[in-house]
C-alpha positions in Angstrom: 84.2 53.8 30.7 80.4 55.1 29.8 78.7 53.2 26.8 76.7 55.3 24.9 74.0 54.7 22.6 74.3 56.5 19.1 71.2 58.4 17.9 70.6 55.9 15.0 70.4 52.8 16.6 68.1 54.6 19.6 65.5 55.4 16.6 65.6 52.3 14.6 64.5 50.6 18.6 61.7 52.7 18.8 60.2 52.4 15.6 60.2 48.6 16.5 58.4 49.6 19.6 55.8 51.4 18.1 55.2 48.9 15.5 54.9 46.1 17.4 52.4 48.4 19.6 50.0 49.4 16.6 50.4 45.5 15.5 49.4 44.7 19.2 46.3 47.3 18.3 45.4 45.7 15.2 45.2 42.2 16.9 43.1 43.6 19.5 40.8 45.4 17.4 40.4 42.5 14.7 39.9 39.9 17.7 37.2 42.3 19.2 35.4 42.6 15.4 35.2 38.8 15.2 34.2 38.0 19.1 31.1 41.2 18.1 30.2 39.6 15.0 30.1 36.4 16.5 28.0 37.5 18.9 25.7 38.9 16.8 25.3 35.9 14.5 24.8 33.9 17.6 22.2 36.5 18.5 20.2 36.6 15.4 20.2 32.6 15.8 18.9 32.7 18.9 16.3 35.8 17.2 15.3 33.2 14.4 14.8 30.1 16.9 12.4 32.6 19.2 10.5 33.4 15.7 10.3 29.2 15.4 9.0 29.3 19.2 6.2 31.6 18.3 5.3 30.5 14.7 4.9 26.7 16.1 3.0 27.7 19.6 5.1 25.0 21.3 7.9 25.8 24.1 10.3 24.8 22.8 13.9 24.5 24.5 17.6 25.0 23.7 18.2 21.7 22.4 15.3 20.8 20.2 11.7 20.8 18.9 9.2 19.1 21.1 8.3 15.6 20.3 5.1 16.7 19.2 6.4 19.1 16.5 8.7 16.4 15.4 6.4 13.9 15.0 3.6 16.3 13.1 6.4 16.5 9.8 7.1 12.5 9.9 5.9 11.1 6.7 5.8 7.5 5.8 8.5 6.6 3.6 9.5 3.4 1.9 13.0 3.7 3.0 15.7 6.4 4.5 16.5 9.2 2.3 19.9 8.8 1.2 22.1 11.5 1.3 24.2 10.5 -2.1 20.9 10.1 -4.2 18.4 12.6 -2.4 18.3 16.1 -4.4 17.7 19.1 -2.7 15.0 21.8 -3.6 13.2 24.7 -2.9 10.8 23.7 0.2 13.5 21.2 1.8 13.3 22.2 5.6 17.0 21.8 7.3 17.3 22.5 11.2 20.6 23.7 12.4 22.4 23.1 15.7 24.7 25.0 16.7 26.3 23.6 20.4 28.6 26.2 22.1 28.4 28.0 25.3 25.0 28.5 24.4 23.1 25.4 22.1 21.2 27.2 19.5 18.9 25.1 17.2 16.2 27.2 13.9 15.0 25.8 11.1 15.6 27.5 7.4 14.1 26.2 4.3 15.3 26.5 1.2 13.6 29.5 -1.1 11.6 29.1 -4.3 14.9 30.1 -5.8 16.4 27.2 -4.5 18.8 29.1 -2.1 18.9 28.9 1.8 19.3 31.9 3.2 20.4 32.1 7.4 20.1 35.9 8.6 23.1 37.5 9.4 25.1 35.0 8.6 24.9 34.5 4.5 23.5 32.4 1.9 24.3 29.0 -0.3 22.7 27.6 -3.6 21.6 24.4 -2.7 19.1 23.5 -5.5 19.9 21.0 -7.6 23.1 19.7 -5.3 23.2 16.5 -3.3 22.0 16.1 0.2 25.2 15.0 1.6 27.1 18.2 -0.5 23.9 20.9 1.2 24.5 20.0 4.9 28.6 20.0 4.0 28.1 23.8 2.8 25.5 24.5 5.3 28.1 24.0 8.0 30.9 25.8 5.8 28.8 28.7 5.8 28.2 29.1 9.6 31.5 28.0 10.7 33.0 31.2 8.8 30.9 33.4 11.2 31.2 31.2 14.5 34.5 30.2 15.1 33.4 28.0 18.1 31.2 25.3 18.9 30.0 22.1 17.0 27.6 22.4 14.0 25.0 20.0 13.6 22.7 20.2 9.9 19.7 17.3 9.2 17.0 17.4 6.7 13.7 17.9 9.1 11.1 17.6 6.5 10.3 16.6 2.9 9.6 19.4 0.3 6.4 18.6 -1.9 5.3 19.7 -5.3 2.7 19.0 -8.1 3.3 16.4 -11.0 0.3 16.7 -13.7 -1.3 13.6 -14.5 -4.0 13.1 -17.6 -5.3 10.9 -19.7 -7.5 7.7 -18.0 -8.4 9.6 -14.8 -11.5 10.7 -13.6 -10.2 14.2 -12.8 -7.0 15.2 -15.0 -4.7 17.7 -12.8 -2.0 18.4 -10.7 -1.4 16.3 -7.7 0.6 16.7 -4.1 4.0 14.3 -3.6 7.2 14.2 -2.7 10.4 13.2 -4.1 10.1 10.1 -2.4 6.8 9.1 -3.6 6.8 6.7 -7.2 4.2 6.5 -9.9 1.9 3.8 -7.5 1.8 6.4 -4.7 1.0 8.9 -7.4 -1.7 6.9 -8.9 -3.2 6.0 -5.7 -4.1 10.0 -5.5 -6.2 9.5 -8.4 -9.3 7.7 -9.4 -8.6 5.7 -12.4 -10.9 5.1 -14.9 -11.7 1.3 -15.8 -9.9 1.0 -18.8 -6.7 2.5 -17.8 -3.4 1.0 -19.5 -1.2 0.4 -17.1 1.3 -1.3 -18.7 2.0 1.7 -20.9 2.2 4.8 -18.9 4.3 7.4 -20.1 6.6 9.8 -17.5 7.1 13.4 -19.6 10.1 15.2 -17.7 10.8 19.1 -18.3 14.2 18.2 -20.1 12.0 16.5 -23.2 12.7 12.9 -22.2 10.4 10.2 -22.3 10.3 6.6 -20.2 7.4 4.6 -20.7 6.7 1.9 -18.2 4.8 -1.4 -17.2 3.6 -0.7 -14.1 2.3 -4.3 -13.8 5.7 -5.5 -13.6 6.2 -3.7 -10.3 2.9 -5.4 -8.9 3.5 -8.8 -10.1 6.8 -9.3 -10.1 8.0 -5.7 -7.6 10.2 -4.4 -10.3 11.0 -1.1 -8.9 12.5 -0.2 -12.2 8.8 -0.3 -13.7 7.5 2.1 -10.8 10.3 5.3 -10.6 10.4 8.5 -8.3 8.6 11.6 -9.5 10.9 15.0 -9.9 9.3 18.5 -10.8 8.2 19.3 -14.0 6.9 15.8 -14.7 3.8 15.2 -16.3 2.3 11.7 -16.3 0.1 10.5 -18.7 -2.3 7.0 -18.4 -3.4 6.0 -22.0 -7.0 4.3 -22.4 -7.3 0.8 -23.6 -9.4 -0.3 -26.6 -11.9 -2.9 -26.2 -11.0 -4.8 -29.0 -7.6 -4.5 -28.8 -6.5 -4.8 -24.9 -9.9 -6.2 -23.0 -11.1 -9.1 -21.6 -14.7 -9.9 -19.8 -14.6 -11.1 -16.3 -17.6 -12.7 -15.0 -18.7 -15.3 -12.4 -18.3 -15.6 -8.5 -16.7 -12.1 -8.1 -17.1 -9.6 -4.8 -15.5 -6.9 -7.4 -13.7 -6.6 -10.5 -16.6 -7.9 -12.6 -16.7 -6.9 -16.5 -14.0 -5.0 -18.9 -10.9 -5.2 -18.2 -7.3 -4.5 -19.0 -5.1 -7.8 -19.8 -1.6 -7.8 -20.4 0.0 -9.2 -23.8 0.6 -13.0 -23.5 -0.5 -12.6 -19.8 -1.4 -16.1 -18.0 -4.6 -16.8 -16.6 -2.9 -16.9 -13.1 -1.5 -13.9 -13.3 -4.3 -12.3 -14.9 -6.6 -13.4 -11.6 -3.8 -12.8 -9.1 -3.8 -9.4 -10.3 -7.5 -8.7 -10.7 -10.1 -10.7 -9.3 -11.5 -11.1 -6.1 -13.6 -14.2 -5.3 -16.2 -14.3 -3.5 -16.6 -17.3 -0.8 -19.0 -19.4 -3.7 -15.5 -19.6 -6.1 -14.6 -22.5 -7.4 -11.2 -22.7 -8.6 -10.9 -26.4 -9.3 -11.4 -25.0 -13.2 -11.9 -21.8 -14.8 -14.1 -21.4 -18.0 -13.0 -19.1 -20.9 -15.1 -18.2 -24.1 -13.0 -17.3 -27.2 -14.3 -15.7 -29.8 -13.6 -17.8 -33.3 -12.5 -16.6 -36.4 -15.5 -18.4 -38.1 -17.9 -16.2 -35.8 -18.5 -19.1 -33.3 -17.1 -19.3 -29.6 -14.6 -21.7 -28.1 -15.6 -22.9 -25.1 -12.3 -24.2 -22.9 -11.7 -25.6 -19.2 -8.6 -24.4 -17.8 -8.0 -26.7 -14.8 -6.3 -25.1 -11.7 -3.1 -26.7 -12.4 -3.0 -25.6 -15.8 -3.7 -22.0 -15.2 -0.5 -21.0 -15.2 0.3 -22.3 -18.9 -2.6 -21.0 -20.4 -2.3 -17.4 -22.4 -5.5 -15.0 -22.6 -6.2 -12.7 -25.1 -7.9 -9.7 -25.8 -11.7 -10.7 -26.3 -11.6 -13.6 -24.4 -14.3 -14.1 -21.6 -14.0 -15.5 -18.3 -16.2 -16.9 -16.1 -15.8 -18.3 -12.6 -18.1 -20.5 -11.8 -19.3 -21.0 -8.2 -18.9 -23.9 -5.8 -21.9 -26.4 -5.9 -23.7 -26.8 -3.0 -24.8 -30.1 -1.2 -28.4 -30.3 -1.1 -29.8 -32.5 1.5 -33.3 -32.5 2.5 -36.1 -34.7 3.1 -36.5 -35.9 6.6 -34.1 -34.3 9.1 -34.3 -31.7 11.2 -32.7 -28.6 8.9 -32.6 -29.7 5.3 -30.9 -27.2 3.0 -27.8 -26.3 1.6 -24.4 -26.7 2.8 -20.4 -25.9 1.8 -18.9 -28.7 0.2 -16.1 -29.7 2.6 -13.5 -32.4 1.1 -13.8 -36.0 2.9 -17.3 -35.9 4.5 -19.4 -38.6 3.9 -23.0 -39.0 3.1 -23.5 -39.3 6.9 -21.5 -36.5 8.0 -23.8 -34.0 6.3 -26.8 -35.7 8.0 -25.5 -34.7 11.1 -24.7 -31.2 9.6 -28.5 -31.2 8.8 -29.5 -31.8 12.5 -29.9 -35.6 12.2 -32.8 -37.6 11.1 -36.4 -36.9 12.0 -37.8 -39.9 14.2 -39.9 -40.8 10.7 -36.4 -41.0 8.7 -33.9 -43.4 8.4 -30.7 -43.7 6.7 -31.3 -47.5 5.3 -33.4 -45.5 2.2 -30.6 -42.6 1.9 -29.6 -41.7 -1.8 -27.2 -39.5 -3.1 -27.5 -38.5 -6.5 -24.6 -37.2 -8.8 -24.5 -34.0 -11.0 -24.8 -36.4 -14.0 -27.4 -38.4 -12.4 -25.6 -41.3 -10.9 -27.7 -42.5 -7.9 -25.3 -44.1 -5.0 -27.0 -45.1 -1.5 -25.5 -45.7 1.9 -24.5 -43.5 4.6 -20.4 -43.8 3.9 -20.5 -42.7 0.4 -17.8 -39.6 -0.4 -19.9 -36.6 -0.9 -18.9 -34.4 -4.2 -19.4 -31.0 -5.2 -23.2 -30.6 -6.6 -24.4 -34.3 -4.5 -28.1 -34.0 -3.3 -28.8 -36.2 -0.5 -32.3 -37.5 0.7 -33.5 -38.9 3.2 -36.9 -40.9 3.0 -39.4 -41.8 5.4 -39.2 -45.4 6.7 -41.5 -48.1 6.4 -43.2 -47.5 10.2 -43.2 -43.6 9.5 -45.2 -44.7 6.0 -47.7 -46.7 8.2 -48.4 -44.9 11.3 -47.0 -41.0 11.0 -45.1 -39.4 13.7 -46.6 -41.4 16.6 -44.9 -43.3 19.2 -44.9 -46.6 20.3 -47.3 -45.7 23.3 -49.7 -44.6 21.2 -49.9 -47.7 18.6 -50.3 -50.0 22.1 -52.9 -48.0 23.3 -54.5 -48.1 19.9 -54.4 -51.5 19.8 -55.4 -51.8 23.7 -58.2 -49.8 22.6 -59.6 -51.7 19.8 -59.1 -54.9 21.4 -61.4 -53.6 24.3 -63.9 -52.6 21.9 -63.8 -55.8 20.0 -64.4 -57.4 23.4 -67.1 -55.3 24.3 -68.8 -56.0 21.0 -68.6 -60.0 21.1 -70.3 -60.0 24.5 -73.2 -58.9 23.2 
């Protein structure tokens, strides 16, 4: 018995057939759209990594910059930009690498309108976002065009920008950082003027705020919290000090630092010359003089010993003066007389032999050392002190006969005896 098909069910199977072949179509067609515009995103990469190639002069190769390139944008940096903290802004430099069939790497910076912008392939606003969120929508950006291959996105260089800075500076303006750079690296852009107030230093940010710090604090004590990053739209200003109100003199045994300067409130002695002076060689530290003006019109004079320094609280008007080492003096008769470095322990005798010895006319039985406030010691094992003059005298045979030798005086003698002789025998 013959099975026949009926009309109905022989259309409904080929409308089936020729669905599933224009679905078949479609498939092919969208398949071949995304493998082309792949393609031609991959090909405009490799475009903007040949423009790289010929804007930086070097050779560069499928996997990277050359070392020399890479080193030419490292910048010193305290510590490694962290990618929860770090902001990104127009001028941040990203380099992109993409590793497929063929390893693709460019660099795009972001634009002064804060987006970054990869041809052919689509933009992102990344001002104002987290580093760590920028390279997570860098590579959501270019996987949606390359469907293939593993995408790489690093921060390659630092943007910079201006901060304004006025006030106690030899030349008010704007000056060159980074966002990694703090109010120290800022300041060490600028010449300062002498009575700059560093302890009050005001940060002005676009939003209105204001934050005031003590920039001392970071140098003393390396308060980080007293010496902040810089963002744009800051302006920094460094207020003068007033002579009466926040100066001290600084005088003495200095090789810089020498006249008005800035104190702190209640700042210590110690601190006050850890932080400012440099001695020269001469400085003697066993005790520090300071001058304070009275209320009467007359001057207090004090002696801060060195182990008081720390205790003892300056304040504005005060004067100090650092007086330098005394000398040891010895002269008289050895062979270099003159001055020497006091050196803790020698004896009387030890700077004799400093001084070259004793001259055959000198001896060390007559040797005298005399004290700052006039005590006269003798002896060759006294304990020198800072200020001690030592002389040596001439001894009793040098008094009588000069530098002459023994040879001499016999032949002297030899030679007056003969004449005497001569003399009687006529």
């Amino acid at each position: 018995m013959l099975c026949t098909v009926s009309p109905i069910k022989s259309i409904r199977h080929l409308f089936v057939f020729f669905i599933s072949i224009f679905l078949f179509v479609v498939l092919i067609n969208e398949v071949a759209a995304q493998t082309t515009q792949q393609q031609r995103a991959q090909m405009q990469l490799r475009e903007l990594q040949q423009q790289n190639r010929q804007q930086q002069g070097g050779d560069l190769n499928d996997i990277g910059f050359p070392e020399r390139e890479l080193m030419r944008d490292v910048r010193a940096l305290e510590e490694p930009v962290d990618p929860e903290t770090y902001i990104v802004g127009p001028g941040d430099l990203f380099t992109i690498n993409i590793i497929s069939l063929e390893s693709v790497l460019v660099s795009v910076p972001v634009g002064p309108t804060g987006d970054l912008m990869i041809p052919n392939i689509g933009s992102v606003r990344l001002a104002g976002k987290k580093l760590s969120e920028a390279e997570s929508e860098i590579r959501e950006l270019v996987a949606t065009r390359l469907l293939d291959g593993t995408i790489f996105v690093n921060l390659q260089r630092l943007r910079t920008f201006r901060v304004y800075v006025y006030g106690a500076v030899l030349e008010p303006g704007y000056v060159e950082i980074t966002p990694m750079m703090r109010i120290s690296d800022l300041l060490e852009k600028t010449d300062l003027r002498p009575l700059a107030l560093l302890n009050e230093i005001r940060i002005l940010r676009h939003d209105g705020s204001e934050n005031q710090i003590d920039l001392y604090e970071f140098q003393l004590n390396g308060d980080k919290s007293q010496n902040p990053r810089l963002i744009e739209g800051d302006q920094v200003f460094v207020p003068f000090g007033r002579l009466n109100d926040h100066t001290i003199v600084l005088r003495g045994a200095l090789e810089s630092g020498a006249g008005y300067t800035i104190v702190r409130p209640d700042e210590t002695l110690r601190d006050f010359l850890d932080r400012k002076a440099r001695y020269s060689a001469s400085a003697d530290l066993e005790s520090v003089t300071v001058l304070r003006p009275a209320v009467d019109g007359t001057t207090v004079i004090m002696t801060v010993n060195i182990e008081d320094l720390g205790d003892f609280r300056l304040k504005p008007g005060d004067e100090i003066q650092l007086i330098g080492q005394r000398s040891i003096n010895v002269h008289g008769y050895v062979a270099s007389p003159g001055s020497f470095g006091f050196i803790p322990g020698f004896t009387a005798g030890d700077y004799l032999s400093l001084a070259g010895g004793l001259l055959p006319v000198g001896t060390s039985n007559g040797l005298r050392v005399t004290r700052i406030d006039g005590t006269v010691l003798r002896g060759e094992d006294v304990l020198i002190q800072r200020g001690d003059v030592i002389e040596v005298r001439k001894s009793v045979s040098g008094t009588l006969f000069g530098e002459v030798s023994v040879l001499n005086i016999l032949t002297a003698a030899a030679t007056i005896t003969l004449a005497a002789v001569a003399a009687f025998r006529r």
